[in-house]
Structures are given as C-alpha cells and as structure tokens.
VMD Tcl script that draws the C-alpha trace (Angstrom):
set ca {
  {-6.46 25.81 5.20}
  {-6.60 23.16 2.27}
  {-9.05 20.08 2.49}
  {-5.90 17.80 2.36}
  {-3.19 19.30 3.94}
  {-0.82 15.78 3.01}
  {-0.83 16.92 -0.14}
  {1.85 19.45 1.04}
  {3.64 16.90 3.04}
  {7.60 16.46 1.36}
  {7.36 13.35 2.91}
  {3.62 12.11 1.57}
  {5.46 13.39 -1.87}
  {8.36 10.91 -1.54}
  {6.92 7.98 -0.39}
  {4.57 7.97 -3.51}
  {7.62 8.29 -5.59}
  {9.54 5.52 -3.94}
  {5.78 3.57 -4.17}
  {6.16 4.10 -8.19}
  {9.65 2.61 -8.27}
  {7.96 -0.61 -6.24}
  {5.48 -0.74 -8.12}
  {7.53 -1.29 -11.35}
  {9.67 -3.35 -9.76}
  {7.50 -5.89 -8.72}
  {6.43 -6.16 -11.93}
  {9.24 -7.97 -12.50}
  {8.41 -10.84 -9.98}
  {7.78 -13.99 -11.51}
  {4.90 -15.40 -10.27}
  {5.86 -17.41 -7.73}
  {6.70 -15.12 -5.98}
  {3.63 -12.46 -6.03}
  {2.76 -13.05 -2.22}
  {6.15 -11.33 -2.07}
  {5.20 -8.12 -4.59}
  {2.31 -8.14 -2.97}
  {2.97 -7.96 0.43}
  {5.79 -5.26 -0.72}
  {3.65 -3.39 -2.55}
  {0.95 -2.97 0.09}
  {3.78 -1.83 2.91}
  {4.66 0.68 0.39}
  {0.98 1.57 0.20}
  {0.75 1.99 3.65}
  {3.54 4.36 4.38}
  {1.73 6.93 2.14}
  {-2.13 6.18 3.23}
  {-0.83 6.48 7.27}
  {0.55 10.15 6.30}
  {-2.98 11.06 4.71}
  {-4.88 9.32 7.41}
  {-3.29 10.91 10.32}
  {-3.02 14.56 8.50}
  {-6.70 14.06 9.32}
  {-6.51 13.78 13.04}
  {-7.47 16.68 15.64}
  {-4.15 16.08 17.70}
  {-0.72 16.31 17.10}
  {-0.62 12.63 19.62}
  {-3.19 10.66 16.95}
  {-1.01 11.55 14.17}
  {1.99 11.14 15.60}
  {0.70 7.66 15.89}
  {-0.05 6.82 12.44}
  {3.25 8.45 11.78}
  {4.97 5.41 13.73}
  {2.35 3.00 11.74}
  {4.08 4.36 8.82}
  {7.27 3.52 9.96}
  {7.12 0.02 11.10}
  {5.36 -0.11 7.54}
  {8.49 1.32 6.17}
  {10.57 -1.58 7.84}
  {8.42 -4.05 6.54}
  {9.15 -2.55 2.90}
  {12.83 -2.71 3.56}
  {12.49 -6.53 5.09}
  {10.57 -7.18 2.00}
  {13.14 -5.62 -0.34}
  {15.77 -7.61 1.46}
  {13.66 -10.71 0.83}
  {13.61 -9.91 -2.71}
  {17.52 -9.50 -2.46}
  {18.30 -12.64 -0.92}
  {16.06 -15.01 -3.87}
  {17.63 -12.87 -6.79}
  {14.65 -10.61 -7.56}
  {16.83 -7.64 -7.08}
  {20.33 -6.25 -7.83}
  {22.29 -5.03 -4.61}
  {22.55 -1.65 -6.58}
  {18.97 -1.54 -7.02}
  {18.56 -2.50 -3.14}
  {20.92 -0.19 -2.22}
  {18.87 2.88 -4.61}
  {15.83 1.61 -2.66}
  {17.18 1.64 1.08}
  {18.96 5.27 0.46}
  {15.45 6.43 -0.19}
  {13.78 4.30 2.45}
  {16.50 6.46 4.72}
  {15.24 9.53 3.30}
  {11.52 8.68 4.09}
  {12.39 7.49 7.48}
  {14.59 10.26 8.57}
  {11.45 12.44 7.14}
  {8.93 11.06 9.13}
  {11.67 11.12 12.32}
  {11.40 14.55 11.74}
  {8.24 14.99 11.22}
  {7.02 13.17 14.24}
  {9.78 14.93 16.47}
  {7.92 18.40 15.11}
  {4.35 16.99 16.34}
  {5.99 15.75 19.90}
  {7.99 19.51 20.49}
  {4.58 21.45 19.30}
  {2.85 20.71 22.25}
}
mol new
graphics top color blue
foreach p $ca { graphics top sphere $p radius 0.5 }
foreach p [lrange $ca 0 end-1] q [lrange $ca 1 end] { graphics top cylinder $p $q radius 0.2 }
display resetview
C-alpha cells in the first residue's frame, strides 16, 4: 500500500488542476479586491487538502466526512467565482470553463463518498 494513497485519487488529481487555473486567475485581481482571490484561492486549497487529509483516516465514516468538508469548500469556490462574475473580474465563458469543472469535481467526490457509504 503507498504512504499517500491521494496521490492516486482522479479526483485529488483534478482539483489541483482546477486549483492551478485559480490560481492564475486571481492573479488577475486588482488589488482591491484580494480578500476576494484570497478567500477563492484558499476554498480551492481546501478541496484538495480535505481529500489528502481524510485518505488518512482509519474509517470509511471519517473520510467520508472530510469528503463533505470538501464539498461545501467546493461551493464556496463556486460562490466566490460567482462573486468574481458579478464585479467584472471574470468572463461568463471563463465562469462557465470553471463551473463545468467544479461539476466534474463535485460529481467525483459524489461518487466517491457514495463508494465509502456502500463499502460498509
């Protein structure tokens, strides 16, 4: 068994991609608005560390619970990216790239958590 099993994780994999494209996204804030990079930047952050912390976890029920941590971080992405929307920051065909993904990385961790709930 590997030492970190998240690194085998499709889902670990593409919420660090979609935390790249935030990344250099926000790097386009101006500043007055960096509470607002910042805040999406560390949701985006989360998503990915909640995978690798609850990988860690002797039950399937503890990680299924930092799976749902990741999720309500995931909707705090998407409210943040719909923040960003709203004041200009972002296209609506860059927020649309964004929320297809966010979809993806939801419906992955759906499925993973479903697979830790039926295990047992």
């Amino acid at each position: 068994m590997k030492t970190f099993r998240f690194f085998d994780f499709q889902v670990y994999q593409e919420a660090k991609k979609l935390h790249r494209q935030i990344v250099e996204i926000t790097k386009t804030f101006p500043k007055e608005y960096f509470y607002l990079a910042d805040q999406l930047k560390r949701a985006s952050l989360s998503i990915i560390l909640n995978i690798a912390e609850g990988s860690a976890k002797r039950s399937d029920k503890d990680f299924n619970r930092y799976l749902e941590n990741a999720l309500g971080s995931l909707n705090e992405k998407v409210a943040c990216l719909d923040v960003a929307l709203s004041v200009g920051l972002i296209t609506q065909k860059k927020f649309d790239e964004l929320i297809v993904k966010a979809e993806s990385v939801k419906k992955q961790i759906g499925g993973f958590s479903r697979k830790l709930i039926s295990s047992k």
